[in-house]
N, CA, C and O of each residue as an XYZ file, in Angstrom:
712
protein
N      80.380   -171.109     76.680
C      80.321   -169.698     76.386
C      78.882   -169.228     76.531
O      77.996   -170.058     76.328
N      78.609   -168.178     76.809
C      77.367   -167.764     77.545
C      77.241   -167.324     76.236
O      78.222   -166.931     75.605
N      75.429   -167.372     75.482
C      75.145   -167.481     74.486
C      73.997   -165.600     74.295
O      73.393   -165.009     73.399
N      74.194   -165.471     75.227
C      73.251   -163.741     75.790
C      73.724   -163.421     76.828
O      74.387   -164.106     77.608
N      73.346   -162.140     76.915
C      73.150   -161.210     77.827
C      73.323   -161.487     78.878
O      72.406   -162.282     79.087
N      74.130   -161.365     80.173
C      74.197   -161.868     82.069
C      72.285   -161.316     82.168
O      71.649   -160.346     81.754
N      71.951   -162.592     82.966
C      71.177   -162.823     84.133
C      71.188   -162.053     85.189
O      72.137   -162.423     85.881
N      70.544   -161.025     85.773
C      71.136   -160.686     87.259
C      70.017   -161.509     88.510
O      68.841   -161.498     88.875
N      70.846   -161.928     88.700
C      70.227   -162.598     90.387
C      70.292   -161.644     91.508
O      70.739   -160.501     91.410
N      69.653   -162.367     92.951
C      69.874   -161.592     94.029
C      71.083   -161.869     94.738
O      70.826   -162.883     95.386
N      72.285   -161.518     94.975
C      73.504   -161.698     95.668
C      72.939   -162.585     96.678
O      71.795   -162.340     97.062
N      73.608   -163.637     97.191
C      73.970   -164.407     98.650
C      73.518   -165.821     98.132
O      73.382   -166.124     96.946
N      73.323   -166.582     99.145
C      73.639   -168.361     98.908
C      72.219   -168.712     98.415
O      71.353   -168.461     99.253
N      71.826   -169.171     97.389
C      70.538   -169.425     96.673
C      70.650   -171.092     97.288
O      71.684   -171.757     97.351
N      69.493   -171.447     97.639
C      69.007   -172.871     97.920
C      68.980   -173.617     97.125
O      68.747   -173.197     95.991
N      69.215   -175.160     97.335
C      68.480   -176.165     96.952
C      67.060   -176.468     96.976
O      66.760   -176.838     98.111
N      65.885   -176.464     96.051
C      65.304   -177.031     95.821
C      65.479   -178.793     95.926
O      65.722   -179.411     94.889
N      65.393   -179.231     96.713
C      65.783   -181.088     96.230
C      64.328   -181.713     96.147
O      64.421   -182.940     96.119
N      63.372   -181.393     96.112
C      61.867   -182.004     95.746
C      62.210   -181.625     94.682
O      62.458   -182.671     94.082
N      62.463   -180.529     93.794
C      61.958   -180.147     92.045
C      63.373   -180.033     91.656
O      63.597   -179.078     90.914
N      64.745   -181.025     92.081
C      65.514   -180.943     91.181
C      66.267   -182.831     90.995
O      65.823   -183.819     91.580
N      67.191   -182.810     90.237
C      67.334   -184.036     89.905
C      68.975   -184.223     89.735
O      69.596   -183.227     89.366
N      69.634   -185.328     89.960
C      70.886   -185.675     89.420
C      70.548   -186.669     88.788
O      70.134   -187.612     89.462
N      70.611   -186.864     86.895
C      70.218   -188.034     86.726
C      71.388   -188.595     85.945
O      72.337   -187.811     85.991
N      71.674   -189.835     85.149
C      72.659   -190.427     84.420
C      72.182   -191.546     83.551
O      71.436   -192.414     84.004
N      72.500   -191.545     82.595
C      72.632   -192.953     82.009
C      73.768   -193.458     81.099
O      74.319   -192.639     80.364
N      74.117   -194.606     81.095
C      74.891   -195.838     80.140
C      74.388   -196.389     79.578
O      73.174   -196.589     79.569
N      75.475   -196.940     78.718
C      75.213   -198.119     77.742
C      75.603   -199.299     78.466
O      76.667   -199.289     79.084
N      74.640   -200.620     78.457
C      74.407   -201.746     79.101
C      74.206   -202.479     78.153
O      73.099   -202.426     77.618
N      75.539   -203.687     77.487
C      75.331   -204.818     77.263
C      75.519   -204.551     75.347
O      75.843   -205.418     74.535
N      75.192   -203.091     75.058
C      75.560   -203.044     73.689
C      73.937   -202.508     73.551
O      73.526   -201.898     72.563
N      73.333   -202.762     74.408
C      71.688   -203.065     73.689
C      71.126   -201.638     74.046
O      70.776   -200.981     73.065
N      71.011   -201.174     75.009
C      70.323   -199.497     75.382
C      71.115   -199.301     76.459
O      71.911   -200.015     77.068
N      70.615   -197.836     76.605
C      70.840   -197.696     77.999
C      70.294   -197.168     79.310
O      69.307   -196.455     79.494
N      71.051   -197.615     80.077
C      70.338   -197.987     81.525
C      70.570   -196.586     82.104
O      71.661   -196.099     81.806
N      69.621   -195.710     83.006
C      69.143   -194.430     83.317
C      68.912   -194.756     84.399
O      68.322   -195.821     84.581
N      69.238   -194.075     85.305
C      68.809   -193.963     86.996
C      69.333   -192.400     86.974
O      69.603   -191.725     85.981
N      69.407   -191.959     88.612
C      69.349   -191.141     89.658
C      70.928   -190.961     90.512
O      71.947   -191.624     90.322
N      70.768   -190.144     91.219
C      71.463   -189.952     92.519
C      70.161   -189.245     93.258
O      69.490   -188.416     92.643
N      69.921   -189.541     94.305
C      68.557   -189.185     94.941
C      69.037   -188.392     96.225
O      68.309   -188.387     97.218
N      70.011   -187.853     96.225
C      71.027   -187.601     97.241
C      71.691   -186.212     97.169
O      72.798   -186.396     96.662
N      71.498   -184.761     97.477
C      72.539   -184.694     96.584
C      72.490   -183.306     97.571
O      71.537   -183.156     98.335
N      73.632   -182.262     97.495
C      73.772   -180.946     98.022
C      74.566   -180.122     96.817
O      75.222   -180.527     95.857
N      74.180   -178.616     97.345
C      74.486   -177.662     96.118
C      75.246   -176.419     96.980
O      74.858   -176.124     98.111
N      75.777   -176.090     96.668
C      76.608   -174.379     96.749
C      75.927   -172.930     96.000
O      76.788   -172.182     96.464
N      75.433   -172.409     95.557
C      74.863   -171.478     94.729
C      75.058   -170.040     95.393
O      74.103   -169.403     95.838
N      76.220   -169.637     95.419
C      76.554   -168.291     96.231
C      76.808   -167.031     94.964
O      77.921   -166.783     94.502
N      75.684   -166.413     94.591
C      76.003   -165.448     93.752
C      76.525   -163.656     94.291
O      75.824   -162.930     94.996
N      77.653   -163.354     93.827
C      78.531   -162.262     94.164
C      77.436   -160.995     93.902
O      76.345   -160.967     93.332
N      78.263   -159.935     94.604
C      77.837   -158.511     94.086
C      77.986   -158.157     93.190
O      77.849   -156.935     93.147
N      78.362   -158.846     91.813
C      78.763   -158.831     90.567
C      77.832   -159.799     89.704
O      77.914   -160.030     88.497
N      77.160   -160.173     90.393
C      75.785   -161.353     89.759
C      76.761   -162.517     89.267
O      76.391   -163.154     88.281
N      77.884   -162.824     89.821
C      78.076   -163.975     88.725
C      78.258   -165.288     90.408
O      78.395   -164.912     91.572
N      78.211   -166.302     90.067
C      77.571   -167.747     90.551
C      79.095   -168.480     91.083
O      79.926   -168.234     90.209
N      79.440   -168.925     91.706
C      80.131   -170.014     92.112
C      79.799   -171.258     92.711
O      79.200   -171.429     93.772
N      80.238   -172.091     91.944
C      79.114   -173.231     92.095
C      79.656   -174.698     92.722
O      80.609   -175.297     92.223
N      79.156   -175.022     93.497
C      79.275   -176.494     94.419
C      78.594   -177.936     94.342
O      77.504   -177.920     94.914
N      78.796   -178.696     94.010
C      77.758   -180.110     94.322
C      78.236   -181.113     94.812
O      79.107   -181.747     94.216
N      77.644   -181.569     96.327
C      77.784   -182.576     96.297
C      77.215   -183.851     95.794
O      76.049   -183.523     95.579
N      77.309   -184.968     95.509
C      76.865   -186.143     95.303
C      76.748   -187.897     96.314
O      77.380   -188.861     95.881
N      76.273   -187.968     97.023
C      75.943   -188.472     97.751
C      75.801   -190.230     97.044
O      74.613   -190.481     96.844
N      76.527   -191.150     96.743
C      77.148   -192.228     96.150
C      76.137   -193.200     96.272
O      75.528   -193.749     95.353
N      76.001   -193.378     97.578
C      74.972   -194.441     98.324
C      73.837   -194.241     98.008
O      72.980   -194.885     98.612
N      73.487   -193.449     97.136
C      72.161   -192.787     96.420
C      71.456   -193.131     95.074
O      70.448   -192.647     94.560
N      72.547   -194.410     94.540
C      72.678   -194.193     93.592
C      71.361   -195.996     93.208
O      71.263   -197.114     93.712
N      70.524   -195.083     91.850
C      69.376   -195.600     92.371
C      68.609   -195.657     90.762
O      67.990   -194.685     90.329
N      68.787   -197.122     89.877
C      68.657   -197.400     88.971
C      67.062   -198.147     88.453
O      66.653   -198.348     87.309
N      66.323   -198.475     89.945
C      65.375   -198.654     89.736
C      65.080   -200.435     89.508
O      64.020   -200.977     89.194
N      66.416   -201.064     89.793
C      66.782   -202.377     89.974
C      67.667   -202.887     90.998
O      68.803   -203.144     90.599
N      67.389   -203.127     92.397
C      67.735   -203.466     93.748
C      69.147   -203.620     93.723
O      70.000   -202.820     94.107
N      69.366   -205.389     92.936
C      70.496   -206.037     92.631
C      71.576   -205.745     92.032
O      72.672   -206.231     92.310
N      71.242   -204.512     90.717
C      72.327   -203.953     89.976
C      72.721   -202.651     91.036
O      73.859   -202.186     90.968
N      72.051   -202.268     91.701
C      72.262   -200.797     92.142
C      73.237   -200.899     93.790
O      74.055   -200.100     94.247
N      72.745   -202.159     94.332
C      73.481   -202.821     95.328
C      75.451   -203.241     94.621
O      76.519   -203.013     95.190
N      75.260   -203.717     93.608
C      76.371   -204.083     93.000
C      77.383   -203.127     92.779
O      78.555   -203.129     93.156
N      76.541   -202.044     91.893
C      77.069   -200.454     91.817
C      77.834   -200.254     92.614
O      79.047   -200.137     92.437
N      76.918   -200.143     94.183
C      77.393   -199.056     95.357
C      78.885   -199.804     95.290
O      79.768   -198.996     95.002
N      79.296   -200.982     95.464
C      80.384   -201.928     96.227
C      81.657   -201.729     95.204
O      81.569   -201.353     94.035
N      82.649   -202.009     95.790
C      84.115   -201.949     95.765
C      84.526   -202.259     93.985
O      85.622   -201.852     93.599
N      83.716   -202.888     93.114
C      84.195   -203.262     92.076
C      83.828   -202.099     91.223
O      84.274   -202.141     90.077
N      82.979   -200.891     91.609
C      82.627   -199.951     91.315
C      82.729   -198.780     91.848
O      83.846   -198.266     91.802
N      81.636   -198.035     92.488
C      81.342   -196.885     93.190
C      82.174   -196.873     94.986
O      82.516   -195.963     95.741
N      82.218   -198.234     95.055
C      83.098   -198.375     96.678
C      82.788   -197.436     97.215
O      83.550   -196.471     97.267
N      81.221   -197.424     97.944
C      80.880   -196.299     98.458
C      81.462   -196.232     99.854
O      81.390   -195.166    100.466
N      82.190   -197.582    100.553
C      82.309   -198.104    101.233
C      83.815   -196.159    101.949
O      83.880   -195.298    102.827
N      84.738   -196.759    100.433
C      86.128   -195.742    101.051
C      85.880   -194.371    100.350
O      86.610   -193.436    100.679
N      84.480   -194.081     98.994
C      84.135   -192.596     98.797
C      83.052   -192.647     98.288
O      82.541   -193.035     97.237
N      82.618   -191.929     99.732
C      80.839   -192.028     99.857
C      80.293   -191.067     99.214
O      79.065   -191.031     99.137
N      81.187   -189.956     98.539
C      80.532   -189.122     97.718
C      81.465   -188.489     96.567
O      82.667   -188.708     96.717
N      81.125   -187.815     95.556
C      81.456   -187.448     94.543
C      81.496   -185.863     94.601
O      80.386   -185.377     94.817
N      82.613   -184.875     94.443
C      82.112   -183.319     94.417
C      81.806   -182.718     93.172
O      82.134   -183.589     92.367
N      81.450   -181.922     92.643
C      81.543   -181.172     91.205
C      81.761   -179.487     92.091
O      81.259   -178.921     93.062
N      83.063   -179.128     90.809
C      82.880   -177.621     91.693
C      83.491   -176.929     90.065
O      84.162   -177.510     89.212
N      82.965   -175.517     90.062
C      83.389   -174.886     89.168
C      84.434   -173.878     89.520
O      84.110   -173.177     90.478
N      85.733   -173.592     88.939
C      86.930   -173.241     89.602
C      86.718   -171.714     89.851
O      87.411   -171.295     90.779
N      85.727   -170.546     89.092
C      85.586   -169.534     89.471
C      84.141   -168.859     88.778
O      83.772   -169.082     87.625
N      83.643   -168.247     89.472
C      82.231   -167.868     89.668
C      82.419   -167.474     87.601
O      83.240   -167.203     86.725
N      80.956   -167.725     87.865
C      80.124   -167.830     85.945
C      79.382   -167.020     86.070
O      79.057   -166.515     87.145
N      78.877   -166.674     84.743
C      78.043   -165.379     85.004
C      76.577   -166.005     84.188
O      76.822   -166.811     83.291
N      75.717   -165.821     84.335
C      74.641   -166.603     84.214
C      74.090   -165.794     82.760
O      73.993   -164.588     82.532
N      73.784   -166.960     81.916
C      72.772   -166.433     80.709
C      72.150   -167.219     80.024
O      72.685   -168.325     80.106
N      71.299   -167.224     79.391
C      70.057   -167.922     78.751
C      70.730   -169.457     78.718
O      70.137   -170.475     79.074
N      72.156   -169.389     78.189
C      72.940   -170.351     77.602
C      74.237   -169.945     77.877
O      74.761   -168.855     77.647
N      74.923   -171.420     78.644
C      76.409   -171.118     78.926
C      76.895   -172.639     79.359
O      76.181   -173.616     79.586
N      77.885   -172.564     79.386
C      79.166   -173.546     79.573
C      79.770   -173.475     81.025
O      80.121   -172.369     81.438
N      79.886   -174.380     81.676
C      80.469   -174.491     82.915
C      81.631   -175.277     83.050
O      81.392   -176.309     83.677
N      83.071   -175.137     82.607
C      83.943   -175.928     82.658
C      84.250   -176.005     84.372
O      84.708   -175.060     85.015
N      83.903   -177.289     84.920
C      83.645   -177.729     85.920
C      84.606   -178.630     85.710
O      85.101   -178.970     84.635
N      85.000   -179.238     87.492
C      86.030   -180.435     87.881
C      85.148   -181.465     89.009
O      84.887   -181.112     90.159
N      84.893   -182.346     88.616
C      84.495   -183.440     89.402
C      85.955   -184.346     90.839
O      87.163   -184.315     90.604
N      85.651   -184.681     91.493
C      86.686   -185.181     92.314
C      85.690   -186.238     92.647
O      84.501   -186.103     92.939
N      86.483   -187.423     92.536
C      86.070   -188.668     92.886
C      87.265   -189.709     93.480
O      88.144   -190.239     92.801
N      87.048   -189.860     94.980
C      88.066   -190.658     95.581
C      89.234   -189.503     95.292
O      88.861   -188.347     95.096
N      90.655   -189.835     95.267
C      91.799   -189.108     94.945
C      92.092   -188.459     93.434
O      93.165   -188.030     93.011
N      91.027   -188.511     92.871
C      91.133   -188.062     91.326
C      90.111   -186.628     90.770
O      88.892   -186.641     90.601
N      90.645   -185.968     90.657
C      89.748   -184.862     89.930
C      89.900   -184.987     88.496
O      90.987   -185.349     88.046
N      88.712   -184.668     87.561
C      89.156   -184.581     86.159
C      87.730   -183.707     86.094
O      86.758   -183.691     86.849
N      88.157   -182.703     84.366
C      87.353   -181.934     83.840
C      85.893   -182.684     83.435
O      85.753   -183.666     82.706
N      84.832   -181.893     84.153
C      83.332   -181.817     83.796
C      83.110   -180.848     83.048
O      83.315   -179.822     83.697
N      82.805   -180.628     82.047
C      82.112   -179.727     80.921
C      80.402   -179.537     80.941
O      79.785   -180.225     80.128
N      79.881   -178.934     81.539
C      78.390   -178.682     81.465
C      77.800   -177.753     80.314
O      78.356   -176.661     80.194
N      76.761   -178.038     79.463
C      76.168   -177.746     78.659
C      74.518   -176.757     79.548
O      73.525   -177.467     79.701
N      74.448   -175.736     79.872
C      73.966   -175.551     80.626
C      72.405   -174.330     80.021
O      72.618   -173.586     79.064
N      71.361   -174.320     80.538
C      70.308   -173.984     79.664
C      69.484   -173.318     80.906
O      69.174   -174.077     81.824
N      69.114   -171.954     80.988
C      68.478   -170.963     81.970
C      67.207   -171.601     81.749
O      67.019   -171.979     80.592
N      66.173   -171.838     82.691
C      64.470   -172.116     82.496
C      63.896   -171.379     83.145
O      62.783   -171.660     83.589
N      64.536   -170.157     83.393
C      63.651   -168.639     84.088
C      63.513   -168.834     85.267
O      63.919   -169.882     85.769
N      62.932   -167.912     85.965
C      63.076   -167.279     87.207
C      61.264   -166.770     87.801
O      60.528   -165.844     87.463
N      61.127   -167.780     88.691
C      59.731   -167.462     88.749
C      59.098   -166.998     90.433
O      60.133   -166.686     91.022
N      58.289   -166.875     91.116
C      57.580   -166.785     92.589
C      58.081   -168.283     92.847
O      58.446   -168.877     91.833
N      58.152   -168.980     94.061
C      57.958   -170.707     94.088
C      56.503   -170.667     94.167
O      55.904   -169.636     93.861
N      56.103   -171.352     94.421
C      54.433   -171.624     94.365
C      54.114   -171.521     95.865
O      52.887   -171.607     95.841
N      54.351   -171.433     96.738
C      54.590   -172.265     98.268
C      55.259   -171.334     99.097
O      54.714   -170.939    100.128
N      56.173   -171.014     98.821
C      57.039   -169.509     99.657
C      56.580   -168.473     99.008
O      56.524   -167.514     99.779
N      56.174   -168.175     97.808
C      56.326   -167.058     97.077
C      57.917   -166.644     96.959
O      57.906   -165.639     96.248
N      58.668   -166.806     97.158
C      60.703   -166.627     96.934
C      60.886   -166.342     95.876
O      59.773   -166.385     95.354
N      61.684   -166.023     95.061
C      61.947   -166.092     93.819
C      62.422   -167.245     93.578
O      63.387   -167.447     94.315
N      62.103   -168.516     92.568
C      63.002   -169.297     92.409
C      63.779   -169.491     90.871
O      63.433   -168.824     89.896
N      64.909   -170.541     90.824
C      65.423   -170.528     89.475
C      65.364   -171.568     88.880
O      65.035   -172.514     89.595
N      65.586   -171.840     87.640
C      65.586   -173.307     86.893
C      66.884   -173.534     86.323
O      67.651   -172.572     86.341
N      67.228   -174.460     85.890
C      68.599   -174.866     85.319
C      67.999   -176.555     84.831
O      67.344   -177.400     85.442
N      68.679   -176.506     83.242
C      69.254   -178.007     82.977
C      70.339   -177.977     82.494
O      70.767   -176.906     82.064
N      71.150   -179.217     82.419
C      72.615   -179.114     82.504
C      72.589   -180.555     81.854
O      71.745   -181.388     82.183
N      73.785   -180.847     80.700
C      74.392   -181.749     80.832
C      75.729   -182.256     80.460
O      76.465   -181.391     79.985
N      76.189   -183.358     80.553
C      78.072   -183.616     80.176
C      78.381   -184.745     80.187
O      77.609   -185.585     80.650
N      79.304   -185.001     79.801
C      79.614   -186.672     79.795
C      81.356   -186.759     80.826
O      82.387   -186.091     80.748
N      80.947   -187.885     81.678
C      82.061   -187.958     82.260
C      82.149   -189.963     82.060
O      81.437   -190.966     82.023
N      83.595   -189.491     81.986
C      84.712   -191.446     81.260
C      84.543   -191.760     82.967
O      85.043   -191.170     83.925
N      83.584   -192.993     82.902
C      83.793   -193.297     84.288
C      85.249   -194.645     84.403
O      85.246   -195.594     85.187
N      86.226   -194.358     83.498
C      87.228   -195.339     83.171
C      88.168   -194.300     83.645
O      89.094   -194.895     84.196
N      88.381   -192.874     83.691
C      89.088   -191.880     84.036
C      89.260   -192.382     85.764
O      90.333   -192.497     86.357
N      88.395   -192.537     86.122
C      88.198   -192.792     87.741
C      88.075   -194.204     88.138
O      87.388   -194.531     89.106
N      88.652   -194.957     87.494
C      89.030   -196.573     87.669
C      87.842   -196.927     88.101
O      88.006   -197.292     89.265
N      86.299   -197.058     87.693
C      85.232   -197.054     87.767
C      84.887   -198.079     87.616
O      84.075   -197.970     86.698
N      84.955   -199.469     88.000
C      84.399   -200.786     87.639
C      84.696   -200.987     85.970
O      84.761   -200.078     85.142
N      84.887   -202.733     85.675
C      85.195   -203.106     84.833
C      84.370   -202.383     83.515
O      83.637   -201.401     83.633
N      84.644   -203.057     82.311
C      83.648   -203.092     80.838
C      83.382   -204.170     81.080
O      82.160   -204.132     81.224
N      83.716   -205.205     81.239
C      83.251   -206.420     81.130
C      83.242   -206.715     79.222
O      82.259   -207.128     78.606
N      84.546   -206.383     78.626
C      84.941   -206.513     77.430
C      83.975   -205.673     76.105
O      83.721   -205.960     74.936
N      83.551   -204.252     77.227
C      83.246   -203.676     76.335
C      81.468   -203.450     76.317
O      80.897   -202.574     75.668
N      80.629   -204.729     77.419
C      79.344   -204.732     77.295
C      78.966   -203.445     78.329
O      77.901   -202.873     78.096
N      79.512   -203.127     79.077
C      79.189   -201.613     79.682
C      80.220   -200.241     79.504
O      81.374   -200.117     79.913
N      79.343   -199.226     78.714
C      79.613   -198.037     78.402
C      81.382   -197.786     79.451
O      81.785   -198.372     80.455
N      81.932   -196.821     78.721
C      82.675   -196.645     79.528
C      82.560   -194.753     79.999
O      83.236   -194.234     80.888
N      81.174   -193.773     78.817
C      80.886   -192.797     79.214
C      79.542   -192.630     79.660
O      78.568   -193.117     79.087
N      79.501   -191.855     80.811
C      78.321   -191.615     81.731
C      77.836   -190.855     81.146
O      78.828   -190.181     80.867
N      76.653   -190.138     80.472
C      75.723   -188.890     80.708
C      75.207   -188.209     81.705
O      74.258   -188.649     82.353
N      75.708   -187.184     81.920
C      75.161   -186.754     83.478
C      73.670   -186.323     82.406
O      73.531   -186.739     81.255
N      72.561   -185.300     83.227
C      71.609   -184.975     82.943
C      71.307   -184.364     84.112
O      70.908   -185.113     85.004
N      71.408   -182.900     84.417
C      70.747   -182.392     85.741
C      69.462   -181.498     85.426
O      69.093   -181.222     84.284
N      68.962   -181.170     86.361
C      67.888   -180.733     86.457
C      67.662   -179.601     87.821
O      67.066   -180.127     88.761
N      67.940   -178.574     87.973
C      68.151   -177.664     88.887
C      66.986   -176.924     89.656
O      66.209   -176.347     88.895
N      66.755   -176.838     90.746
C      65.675   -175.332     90.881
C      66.164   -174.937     92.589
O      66.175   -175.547     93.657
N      66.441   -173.917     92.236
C      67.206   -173.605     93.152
C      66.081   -172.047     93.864
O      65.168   -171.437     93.306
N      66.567   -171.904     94.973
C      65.814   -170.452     95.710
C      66.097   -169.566     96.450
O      66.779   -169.747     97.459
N      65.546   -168.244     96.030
C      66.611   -167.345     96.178
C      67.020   -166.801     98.225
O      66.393   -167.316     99.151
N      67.741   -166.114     98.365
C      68.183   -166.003     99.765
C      67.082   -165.349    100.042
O      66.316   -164.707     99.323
N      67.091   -165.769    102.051
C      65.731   -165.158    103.041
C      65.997   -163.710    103.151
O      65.228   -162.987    103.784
């Protein structure tokens, strides 16, 4: 639920930023902490209406997926998990345009392989500034949600020593149309 006042943006397809934005995640590993990486990969949709409100796209790019440990992240990508092999990517899409404010909720649907299930984003405006570099207008966004990577037959627990919920954690900056 949008927590203020609509945002007005400039109507048409707002950019990706992918230098100043982030897909990040972490689990629980082993009982003991948890393990935090990336998707380093990633594409966005950001088409805001003549009505200022947002419809929103992401792709996720699988083979991206990038924990900061060779061997575990190699393991990831493969068939007992992520099988980037038969779905090389992940979508997130929100079913109808949002209207942007300080604070809001994005009941979002993830599709992974043949399965879609509800993404819930917790979502937080970080203003609207020049870019440094274009001068453009650009935007900020952090976001986050938890998705059951057991919903999507997601590699074992291994009896429980790996999490069975993901934390997404995004990090947005997006720019406005030429």
């Amino acid at each position: 639920m949008t927590t203020s006042t609509g945002i007005t943006l400039t109507p048409g397809l707002w950019t990706l930023d992918a230098a100043n934005s982030t897909v990040g995640f972490s689990l629980r590993s082993f009982g003991l902490l948890r393990v935090r990486g990336e998707f380093r990969r990633f594409d966005t949709g950001f088409m805001v209406d003549e009505a200022g409100a947002a419809a929103i796209e992401a792709t996720v790019h699988l083979d991206s997926f990038d924990t900061g440990n060779a061997k575990r992240d190699d393991h990831v990508r493969h068939a007992d998990f992520l099988d980037v092999e038969r779905r090389p990517t992940m979508t997130f899409r929100a079913p109808r345009p949002i209207r942007i404010g300080e604070s809001f909720d994005v009941n979002g649907e993830v599709t992974f392989g043949e399965l879609t299930r509800p993404l819930p984003l917790t979502v937080s405006w970080n203003g609207l500034r020049p870019h440094p570099v274009t001068g453009r207008p650009s935007i900020g966004f952090t976001a986050t949600g938890r998705l059951d990577r057991g919903e999507f037959g997601v590699g074992p627990s291994f009896g429980g020593m790996i999490g069975r919920i993901l934390t997404v954690d995004l990090g947005i900056q997006l720019n406005a149309p030429a």
